[in-house]
C-alpha positions as CSV (number, residue, x, y, z in Angstrom):
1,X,-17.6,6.1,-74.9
2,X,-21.0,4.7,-72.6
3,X,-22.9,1.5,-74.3
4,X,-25.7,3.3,-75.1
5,X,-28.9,1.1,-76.5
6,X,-28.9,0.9,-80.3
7,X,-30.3,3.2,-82.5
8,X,-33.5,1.4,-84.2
9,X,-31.2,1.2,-87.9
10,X,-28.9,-0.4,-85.5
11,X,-31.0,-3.2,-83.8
12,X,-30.6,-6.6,-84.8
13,X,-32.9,-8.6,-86.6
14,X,-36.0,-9.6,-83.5
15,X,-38.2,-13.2,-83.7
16,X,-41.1,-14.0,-82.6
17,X,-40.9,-17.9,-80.9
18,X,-44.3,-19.6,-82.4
19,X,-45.0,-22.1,-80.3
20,X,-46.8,-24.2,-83.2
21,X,-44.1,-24.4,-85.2
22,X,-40.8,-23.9,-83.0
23,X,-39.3,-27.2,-82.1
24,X,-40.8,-28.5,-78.3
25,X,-38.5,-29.4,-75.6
26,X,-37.7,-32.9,-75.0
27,X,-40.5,-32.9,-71.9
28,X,-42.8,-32.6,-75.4
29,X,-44.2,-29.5,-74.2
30,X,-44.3,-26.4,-76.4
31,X,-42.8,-23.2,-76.0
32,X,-44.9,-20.0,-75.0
33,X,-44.2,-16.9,-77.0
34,X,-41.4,-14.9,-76.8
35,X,-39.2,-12.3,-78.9
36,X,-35.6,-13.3,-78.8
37,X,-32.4,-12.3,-80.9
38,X,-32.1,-15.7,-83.2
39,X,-28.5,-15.7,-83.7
40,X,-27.2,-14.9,-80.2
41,X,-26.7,-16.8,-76.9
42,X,-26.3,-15.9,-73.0
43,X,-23.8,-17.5,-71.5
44,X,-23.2,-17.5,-67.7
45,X,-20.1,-17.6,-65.6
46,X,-16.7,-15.5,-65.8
47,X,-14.0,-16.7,-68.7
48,X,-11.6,-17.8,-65.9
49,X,-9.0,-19.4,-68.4
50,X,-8.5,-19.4,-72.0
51,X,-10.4,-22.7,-72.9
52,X,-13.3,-20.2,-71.6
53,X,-12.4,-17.5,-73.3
54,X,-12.5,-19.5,-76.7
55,X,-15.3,-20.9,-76.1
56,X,-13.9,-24.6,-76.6
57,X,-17.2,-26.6,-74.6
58,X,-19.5,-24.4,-76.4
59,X,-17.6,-25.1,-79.7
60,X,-17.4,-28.6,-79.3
61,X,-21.1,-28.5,-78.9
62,X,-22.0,-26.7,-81.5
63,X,-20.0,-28.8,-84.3
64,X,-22.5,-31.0,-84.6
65,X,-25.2,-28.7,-86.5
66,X,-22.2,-26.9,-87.6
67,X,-22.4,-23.7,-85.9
68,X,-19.5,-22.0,-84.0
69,X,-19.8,-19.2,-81.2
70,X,-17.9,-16.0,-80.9
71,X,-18.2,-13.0,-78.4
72,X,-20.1,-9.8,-78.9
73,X,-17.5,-6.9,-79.3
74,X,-19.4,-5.5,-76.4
75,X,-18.3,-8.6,-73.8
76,X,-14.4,-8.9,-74.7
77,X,-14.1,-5.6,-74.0
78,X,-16.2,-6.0,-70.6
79,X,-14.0,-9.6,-69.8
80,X,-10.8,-7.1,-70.8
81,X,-11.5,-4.5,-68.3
82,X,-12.4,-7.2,-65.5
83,X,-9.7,-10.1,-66.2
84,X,-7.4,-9.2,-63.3
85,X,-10.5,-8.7,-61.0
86,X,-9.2,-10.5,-58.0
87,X,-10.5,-11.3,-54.5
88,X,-14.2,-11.3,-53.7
89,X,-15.1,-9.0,-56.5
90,X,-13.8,-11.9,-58.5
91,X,-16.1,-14.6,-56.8
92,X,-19.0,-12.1,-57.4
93,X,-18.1,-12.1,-61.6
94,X,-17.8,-15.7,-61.3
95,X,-21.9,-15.8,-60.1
96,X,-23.2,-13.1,-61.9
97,X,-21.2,-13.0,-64.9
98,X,-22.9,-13.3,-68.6
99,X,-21.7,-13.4,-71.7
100,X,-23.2,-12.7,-75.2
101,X,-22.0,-15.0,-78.0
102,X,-22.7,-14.7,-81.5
103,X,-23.9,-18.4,-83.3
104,X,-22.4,-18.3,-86.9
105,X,-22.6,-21.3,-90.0
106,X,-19.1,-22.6,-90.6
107,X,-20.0,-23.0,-94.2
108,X,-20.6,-19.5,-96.5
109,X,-24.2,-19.4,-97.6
110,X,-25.8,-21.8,-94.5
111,X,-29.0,-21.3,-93.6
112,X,-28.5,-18.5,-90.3
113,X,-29.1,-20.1,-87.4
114,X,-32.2,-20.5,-84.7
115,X,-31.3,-19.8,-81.2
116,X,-34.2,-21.5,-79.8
117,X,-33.4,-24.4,-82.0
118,X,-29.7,-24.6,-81.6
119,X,-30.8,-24.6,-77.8
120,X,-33.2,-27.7,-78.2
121,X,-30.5,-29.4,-80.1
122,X,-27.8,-29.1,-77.4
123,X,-30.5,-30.1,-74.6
124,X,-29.8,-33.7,-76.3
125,X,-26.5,-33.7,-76.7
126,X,-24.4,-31.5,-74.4
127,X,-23.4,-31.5,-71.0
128,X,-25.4,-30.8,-68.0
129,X,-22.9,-28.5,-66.7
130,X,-23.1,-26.7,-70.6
131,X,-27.0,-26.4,-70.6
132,X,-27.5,-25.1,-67.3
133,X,-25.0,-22.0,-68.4
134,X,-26.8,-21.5,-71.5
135,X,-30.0,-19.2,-72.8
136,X,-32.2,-17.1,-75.0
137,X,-31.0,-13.7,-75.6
138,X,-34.8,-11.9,-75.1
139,X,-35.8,-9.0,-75.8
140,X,-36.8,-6.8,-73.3
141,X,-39.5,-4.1,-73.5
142,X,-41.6,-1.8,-71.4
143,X,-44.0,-2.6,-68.9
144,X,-45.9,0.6,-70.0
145,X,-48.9,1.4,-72.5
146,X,-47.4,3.4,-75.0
147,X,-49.9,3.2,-78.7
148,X,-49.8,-0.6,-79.3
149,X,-51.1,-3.0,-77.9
150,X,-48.6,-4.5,-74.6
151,X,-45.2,-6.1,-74.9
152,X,-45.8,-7.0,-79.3
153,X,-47.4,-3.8,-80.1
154,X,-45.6,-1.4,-82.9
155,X,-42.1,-3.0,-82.5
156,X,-41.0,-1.9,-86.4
157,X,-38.6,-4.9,-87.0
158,X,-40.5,-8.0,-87.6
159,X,-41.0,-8.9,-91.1
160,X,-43.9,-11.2,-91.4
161,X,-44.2,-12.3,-87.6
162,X,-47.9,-12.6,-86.9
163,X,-48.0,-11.6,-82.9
164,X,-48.7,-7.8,-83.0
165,X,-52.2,-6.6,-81.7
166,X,-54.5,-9.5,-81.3
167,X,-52.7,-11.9,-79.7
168,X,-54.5,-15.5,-79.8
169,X,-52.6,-16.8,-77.1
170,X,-53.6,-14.5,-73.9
171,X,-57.8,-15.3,-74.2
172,X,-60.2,-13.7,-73.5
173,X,-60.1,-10.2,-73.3
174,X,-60.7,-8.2,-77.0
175,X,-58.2,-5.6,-77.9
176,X,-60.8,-2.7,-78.5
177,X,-61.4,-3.5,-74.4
178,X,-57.5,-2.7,-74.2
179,X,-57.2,-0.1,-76.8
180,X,-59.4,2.5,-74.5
181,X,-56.2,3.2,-72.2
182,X,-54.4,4.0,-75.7
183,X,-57.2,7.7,-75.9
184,X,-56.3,10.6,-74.6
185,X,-58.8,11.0,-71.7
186,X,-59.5,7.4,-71.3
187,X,-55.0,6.9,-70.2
188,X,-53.6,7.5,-73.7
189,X,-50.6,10.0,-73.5
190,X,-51.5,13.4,-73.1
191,X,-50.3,16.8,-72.5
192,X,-51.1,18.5,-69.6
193,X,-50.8,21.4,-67.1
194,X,-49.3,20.9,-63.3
195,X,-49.2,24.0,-61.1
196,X,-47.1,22.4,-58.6
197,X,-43.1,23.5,-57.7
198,X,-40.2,20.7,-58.4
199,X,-41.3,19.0,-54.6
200,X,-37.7,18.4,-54.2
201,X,-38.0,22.8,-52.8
202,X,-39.8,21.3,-50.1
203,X,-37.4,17.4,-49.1
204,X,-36.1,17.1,-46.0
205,X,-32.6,17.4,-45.2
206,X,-31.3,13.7,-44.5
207,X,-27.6,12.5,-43.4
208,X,-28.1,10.4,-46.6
209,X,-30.6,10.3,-49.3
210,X,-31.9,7.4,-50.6
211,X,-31.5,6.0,-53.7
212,X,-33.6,4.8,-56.2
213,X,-31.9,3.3,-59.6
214,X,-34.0,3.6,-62.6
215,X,-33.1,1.2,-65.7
216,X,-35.0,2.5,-68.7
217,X,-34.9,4.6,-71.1
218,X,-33.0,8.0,-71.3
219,X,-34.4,10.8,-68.2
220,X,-34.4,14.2,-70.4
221,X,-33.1,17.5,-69.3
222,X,-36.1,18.8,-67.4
223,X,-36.8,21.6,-65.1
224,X,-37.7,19.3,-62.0
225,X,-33.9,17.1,-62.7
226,X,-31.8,20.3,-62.8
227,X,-29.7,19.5,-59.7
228,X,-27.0,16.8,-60.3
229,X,-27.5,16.0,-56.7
230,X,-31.0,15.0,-56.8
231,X,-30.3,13.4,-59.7
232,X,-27.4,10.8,-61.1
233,X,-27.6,10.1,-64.5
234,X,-24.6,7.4,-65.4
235,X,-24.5,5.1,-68.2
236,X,-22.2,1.4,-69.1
237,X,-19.0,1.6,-70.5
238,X,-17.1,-1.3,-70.9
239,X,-19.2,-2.8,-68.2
240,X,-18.6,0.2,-65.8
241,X,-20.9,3.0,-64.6
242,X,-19.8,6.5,-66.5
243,X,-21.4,9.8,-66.1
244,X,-23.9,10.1,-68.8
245,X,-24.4,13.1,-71.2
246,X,-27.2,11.8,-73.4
247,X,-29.6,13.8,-71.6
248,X,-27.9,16.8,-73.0
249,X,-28.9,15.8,-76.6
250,X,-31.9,16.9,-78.4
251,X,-34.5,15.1,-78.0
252,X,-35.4,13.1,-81.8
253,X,-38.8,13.5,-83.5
254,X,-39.1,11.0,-86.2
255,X,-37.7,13.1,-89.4
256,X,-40.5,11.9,-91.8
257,X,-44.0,12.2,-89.9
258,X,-42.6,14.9,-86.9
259,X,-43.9,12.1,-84.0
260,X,-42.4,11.3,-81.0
261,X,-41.0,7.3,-80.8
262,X,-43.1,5.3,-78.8
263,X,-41.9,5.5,-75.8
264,X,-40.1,9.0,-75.8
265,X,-40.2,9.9,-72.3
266,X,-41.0,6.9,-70.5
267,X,-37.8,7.1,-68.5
268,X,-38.7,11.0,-67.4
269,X,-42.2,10.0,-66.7
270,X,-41.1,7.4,-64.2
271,X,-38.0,9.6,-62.6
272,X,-41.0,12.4,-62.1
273,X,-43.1,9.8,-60.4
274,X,-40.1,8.8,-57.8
275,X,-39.6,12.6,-57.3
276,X,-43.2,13.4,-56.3
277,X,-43.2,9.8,-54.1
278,X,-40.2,10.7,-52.4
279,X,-38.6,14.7,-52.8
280,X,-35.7,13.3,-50.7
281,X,-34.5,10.3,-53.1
282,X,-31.4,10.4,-55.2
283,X,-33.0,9.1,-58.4
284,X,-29.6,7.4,-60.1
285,X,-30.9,6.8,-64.1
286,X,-29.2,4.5,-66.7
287,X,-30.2,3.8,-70.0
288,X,-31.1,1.1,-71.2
289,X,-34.5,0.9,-73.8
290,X,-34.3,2.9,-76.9
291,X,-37.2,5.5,-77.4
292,X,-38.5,2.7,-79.6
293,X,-39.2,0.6,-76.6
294,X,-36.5,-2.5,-77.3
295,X,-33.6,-3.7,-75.0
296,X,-31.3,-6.3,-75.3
297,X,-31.3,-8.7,-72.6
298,X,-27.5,-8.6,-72.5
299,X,-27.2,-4.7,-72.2
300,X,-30.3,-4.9,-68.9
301,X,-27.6,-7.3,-67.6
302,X,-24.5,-5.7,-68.0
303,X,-26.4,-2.7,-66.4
304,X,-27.4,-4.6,-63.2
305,X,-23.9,-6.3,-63.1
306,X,-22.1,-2.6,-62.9
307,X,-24.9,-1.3,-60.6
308,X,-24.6,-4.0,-58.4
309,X,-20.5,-3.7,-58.4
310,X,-20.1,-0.1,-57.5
311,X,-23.0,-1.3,-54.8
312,X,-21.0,-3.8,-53.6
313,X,-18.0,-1.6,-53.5
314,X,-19.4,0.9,-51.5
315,X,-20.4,-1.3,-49.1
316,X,-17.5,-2.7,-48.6
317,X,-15.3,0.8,-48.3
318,X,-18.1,2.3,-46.4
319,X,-19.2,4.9,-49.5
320,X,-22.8,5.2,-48.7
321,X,-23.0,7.8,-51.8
322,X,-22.3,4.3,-53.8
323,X,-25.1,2.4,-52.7
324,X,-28.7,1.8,-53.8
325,X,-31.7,1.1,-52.0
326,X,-34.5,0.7,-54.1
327,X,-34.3,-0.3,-58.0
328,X,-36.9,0.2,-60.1
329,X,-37.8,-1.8,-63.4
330,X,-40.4,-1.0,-65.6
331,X,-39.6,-3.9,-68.2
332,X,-39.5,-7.6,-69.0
333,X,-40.1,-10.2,-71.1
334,X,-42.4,-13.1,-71.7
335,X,-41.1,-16.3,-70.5
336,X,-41.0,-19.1,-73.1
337,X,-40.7,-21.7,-70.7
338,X,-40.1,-22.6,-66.9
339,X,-36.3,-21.7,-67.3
340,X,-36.4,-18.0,-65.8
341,X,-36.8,-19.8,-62.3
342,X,-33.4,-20.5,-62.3
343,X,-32.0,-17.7,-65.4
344,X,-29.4,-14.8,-64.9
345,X,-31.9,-12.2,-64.2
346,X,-33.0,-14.2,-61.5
347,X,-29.6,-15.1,-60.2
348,X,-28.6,-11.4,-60.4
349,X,-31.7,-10.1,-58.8
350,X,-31.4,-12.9,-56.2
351,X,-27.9,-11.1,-55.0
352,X,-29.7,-7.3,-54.9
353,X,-31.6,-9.1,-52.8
354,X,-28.6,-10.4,-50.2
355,X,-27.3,-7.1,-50.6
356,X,-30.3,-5.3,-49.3
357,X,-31.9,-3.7,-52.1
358,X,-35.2,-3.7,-52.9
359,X,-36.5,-4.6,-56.7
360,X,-39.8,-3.5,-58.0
361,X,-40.6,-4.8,-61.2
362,X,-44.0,-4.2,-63.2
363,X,-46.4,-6.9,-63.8
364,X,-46.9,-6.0,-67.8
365,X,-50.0,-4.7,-69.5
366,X,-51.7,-7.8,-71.7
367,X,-54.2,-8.7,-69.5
368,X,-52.0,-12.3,-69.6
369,X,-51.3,-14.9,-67.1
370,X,-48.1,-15.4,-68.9
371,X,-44.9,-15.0,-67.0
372,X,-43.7,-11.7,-67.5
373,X,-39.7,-11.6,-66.0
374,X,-38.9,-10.4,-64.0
375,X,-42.1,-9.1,-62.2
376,X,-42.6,-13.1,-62.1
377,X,-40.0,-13.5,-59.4
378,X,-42.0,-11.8,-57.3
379,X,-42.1,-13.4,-53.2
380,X,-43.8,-12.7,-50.2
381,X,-41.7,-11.1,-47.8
382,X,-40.5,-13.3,-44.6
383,X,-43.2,-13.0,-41.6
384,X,-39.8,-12.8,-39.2
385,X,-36.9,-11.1,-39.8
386,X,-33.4,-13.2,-39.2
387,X,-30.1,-12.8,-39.2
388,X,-30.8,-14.6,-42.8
389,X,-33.8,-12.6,-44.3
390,X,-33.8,-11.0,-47.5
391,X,-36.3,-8.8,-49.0
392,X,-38.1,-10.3,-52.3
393,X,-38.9,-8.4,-55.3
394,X,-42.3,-7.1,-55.0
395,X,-44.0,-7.1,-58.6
396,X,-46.6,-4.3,-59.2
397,X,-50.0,-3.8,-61.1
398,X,-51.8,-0.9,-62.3
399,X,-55.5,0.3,-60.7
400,X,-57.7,3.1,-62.5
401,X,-57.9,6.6,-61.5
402,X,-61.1,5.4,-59.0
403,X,-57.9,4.0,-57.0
404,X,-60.0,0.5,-56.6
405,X,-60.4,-1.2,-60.0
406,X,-57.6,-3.2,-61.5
407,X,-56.8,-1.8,-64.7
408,X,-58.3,-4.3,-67.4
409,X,-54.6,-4.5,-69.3
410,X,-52.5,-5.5,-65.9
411,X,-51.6,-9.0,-65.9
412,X,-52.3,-11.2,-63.4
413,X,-49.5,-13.4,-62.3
414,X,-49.1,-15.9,-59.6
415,X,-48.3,-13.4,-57.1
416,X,-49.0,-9.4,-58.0
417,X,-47.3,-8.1,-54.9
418,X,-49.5,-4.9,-54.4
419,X,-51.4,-2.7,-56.7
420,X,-50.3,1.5,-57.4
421,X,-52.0,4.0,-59.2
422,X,-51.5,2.9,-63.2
423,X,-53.9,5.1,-65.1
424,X,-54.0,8.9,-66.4
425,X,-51.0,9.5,-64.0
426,X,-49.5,12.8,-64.5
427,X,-46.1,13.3,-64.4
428,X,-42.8,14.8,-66.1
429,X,-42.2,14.4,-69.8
430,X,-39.2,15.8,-72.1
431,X,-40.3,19.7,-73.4
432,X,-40.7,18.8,-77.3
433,X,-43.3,19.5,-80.0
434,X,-44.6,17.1,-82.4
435,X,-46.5,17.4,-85.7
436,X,-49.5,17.6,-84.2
437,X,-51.8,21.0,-84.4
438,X,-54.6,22.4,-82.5
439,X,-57.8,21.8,-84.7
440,X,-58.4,25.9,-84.5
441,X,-55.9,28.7,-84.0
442,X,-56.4,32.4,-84.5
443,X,-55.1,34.2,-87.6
444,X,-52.3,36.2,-84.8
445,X,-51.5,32.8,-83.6
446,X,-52.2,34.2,-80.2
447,X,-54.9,31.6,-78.9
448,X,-56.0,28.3,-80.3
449,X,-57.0,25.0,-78.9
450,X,-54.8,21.9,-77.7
451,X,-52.2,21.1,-79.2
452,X,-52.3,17.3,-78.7
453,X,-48.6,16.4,-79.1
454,X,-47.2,19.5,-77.5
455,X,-45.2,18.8,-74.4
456,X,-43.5,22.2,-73.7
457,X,-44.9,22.4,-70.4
458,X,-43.3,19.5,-69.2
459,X,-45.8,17.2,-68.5
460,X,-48.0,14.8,-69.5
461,X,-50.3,11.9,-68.5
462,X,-49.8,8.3,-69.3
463,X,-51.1,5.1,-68.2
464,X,-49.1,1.1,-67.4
465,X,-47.6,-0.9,-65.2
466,X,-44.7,0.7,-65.8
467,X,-45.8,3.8,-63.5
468,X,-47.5,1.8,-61.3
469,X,-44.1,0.6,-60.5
470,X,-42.3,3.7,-59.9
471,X,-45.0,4.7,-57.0
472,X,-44.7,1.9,-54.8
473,X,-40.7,2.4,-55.5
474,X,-40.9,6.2,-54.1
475,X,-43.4,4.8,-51.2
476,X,-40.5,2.0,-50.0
477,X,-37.9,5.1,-50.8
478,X,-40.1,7.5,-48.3
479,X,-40.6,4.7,-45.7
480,X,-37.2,4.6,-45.5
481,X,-36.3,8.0,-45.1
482,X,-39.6,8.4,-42.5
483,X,-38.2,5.9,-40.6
484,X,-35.6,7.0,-38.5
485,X,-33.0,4.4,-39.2
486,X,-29.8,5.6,-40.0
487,X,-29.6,5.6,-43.8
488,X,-25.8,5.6,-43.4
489,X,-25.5,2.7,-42.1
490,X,-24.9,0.6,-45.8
491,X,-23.6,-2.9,-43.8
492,X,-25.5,-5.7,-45.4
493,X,-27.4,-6.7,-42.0
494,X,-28.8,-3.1,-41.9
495,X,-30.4,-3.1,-45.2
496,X,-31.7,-5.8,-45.3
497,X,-33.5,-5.4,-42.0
498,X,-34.9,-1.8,-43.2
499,X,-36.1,-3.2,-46.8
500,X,-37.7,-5.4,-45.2
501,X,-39.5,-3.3,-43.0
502,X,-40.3,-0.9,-45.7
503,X,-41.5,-3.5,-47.7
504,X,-43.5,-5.1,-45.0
505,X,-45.7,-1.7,-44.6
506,X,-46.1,-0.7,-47.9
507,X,-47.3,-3.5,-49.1
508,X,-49.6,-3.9,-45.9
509,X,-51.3,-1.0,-47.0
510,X,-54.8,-0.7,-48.9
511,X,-55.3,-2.5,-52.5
512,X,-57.9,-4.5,-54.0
């Protein structure tokens, strides 16, 4: 049975950090805002012995505020599939590896405990070796607009947590400015009509394909993703990539009002995007996000730890079908703090990178300067390519349909790598029918107006990051099949010299 992402009855309980009240580090700074799971910990590095396994350091620091720390269900399993991993797919689980632990009160009836807290806590007391294997357990949401307002809006789980719509803490720029991309005609999600064949009738034939891997939310049965060759849907079990059926399942309407979730669709959306980018990519899917737009920072892990194995693998054994060449991400979280310099997202995203695969990440849509992970890692790629070059994720903001405006909701971060078409971009969506009505239909039912929630045709237009990111993903994926090299070719030196050359002339190209 695949790890699918939690239903929302299933999710557990979400925090907002406030950074006037949460305890400051011992530099005295505060924290920037964040949503975290308060009871849970990362924890980096492969159990190599038992004393790991148990958890005896973390224990042992954790006594003191009388806490203990137990696996997730979800990990044993993972550490049980993998303990006789041997060789160099060992030493890869021993960099990449993380675990997520469970922080419980030794005594019935404690107070539950604060992750954040428990974290400043230990940052006085326990090891250096501890620390630096030890984080926040974020959660993770889209980098799309979806009817509320950026990463807080219309998350359903808070109970009196004061950061939804409004946020004091970005400046500047009013949400009714922001709220205009929420309309229908003005980027809201809409339904419309495309006259325009599956462009996979007209791809190319290649030797090899290439592959773009989408992490996100579930890609729907759909007219245009028909062929299981075009593309791949898998999904984590037990830390291993499965073939995925959830695609096959109706697709839910909330019982009570007959709406869509918030972000129904917004891993079709971006799957249509790569397909009209690039009709020859492979577009390998794995869920993630819920339709309600939340992810656990453990399950996007786990994800890019089994992508990046069966990668690996195929490198290794010379199974091109196995490897990826472009991943695209179309979520993130707020950083509370300098620590996702050195985090596991950026220690796993750092070895796609060795291995030659190029990362595209969205910059987020609050109009916020805050570092938004793992669009944040974002680097400029080298000006020469060597024998030790690897290409850097490129992080991507939205422009307006006049193809030369930034979109007012696209965060600006140190480094915005290039800039795609983000609003009113039209693309697939799942064929379902909300509660909506036309506001005038015929007695015969024969002709009316729109029906503003009705996706039966298959498409609809949306505006975010989060399909910004998707386009420059199927431009690097169509550079790479224009480009003559031989796409076969999976050995590490290869792909790293053609992702950089892709990235190198897509990003070269026109933006503001």
């Amino acid at each position: 049975m695949s790890d699918q992402p939690d239903a929302p009855a299933d999710l557990p309980q979400l925090r907002a950090l406030d950074p006037t009240a949460a305890p400051r580090a011992s530099s005295g700074e505060p924290p920037s805002p964040t949503l975290y799971i308060p009871n849970r910990l990362l924890v980096s590095g492969f159990p190599s012995t038992e004393r790991d396994l148990r958890l005896d350091d973390l224990h042992a620091a954790l006594q003191p505020q009388g806490l203990s720390a137990r696996h997730t269900a979800k990990t044993l399993r993972r550490i049980g599939r993998l303990s006789n991993t041997r060789g160099p797919q060992r030493d890869l689980l021993n960099q990449i590896w993380v675990s997520t632990v469970v922080l419980e009160p030794d005594e019935a009836g404690a107070a539950a405990p604060d992750a954040w807290a428990v974290l400043q806590k230990l940052r006085d007391s326990a090891s250096a070796d501890l620390l630096a294997r030890l984080s926040l357990e974020h959660v993770v949401r889209p980098a799309g607009y979806w009817g509320g307002i950026g990463y807080w809006g219309g998350i359903p789980y808070w109970g009196g947590i004061p950061y939804w719509g409004g946020i004091p803490y970005w400046g500047g720029i009013g949400s009714n400015s922001l709220s205009e991309y929420l309309v229908p005609g003005r980027g809201g999600r809409m339904p419309v009509s495309v006259a325009l064949q599956d462009p996979a009738l007209r791809a190319r034939a290649l030797p090899r394909n290439p592959v773009v891997a989408v992490l996100d939310t579930v890609v729907a049965e759909h007219p245009w993703f028909t062929d299981p060759k075009r593309v791949l849907r898998l999904a984590v079990s037990d830390g291993e990539l499965v073939p995925d059926a959830t695609a096959l399942a109706p697709t839910p309407l909330n019982l009570l009002t007959g709406e869509a979730p918030p972000v129904q669709g917004h891993g079709t959306f971006i799957a249509g995007l790569i397909r009209q980018g690039c009709p020859e990519a492979t577009i390998l899917t794995i869920p993630v996000m819920n339709d309600e737009g939340v992810a656990e920072e453990g399950d996007v892990l786990d994800a890019l730890t089994a992508l990046l194995q069966r990668h690996i693998a195929g490198q290794d054994a010379n199974r091109p079908g196995d490897c990826v060449d472009v991943v695209s991400l179309s979520l993130g979280y707020y950083a509370e703090d300098q620590s996702y310099l050195s985090s596991p997202v950026k220690v796993l995203l750092d070895r796609f990178a060795e291995q030659g695969i190029l990362v595209v990440a969205g910059v987020g849509n609050d109009a916020s300067t805050q570092p938004f992970v793992p669009a944040a890692l974002s680097a400029d790629p080298p000006a020469r390519i060597t024998a030790t070059s690897k290409p850097p994720l490129a992080s991507v903001g939205a422009l307006n349909p006049d193809v030369s405006s930034i979109a007012l909701f696209s965060n600006e971060l140190p480094l915005v790598s290039a800039y795609r078409a983000g609003v009113s971009v039209i693309s697939t969506y799942p064929q379902v029918d909300g509660a909506g009505e036309p506001s005038t239909v015929t007695a015969d039912r024969r002709r009316s107006t729109v029906d503003p929630d009705d996706y039966s045709g298959g498409f609809a237009a949306w505006s975010g990051t989060s399909f910004s990111t998707p386009v420059l993903a199927a431009e690097l994926a169509a550079q790479l099949a224009a480009s003559g090299d031989d796409l076969t070719d999976v050995g590490i030196a290869a792909m790293r010299k053609r992702a950089i050359k892709a990235l190198k002339t897509c990003l070269g190209r026109q933006q503001p």
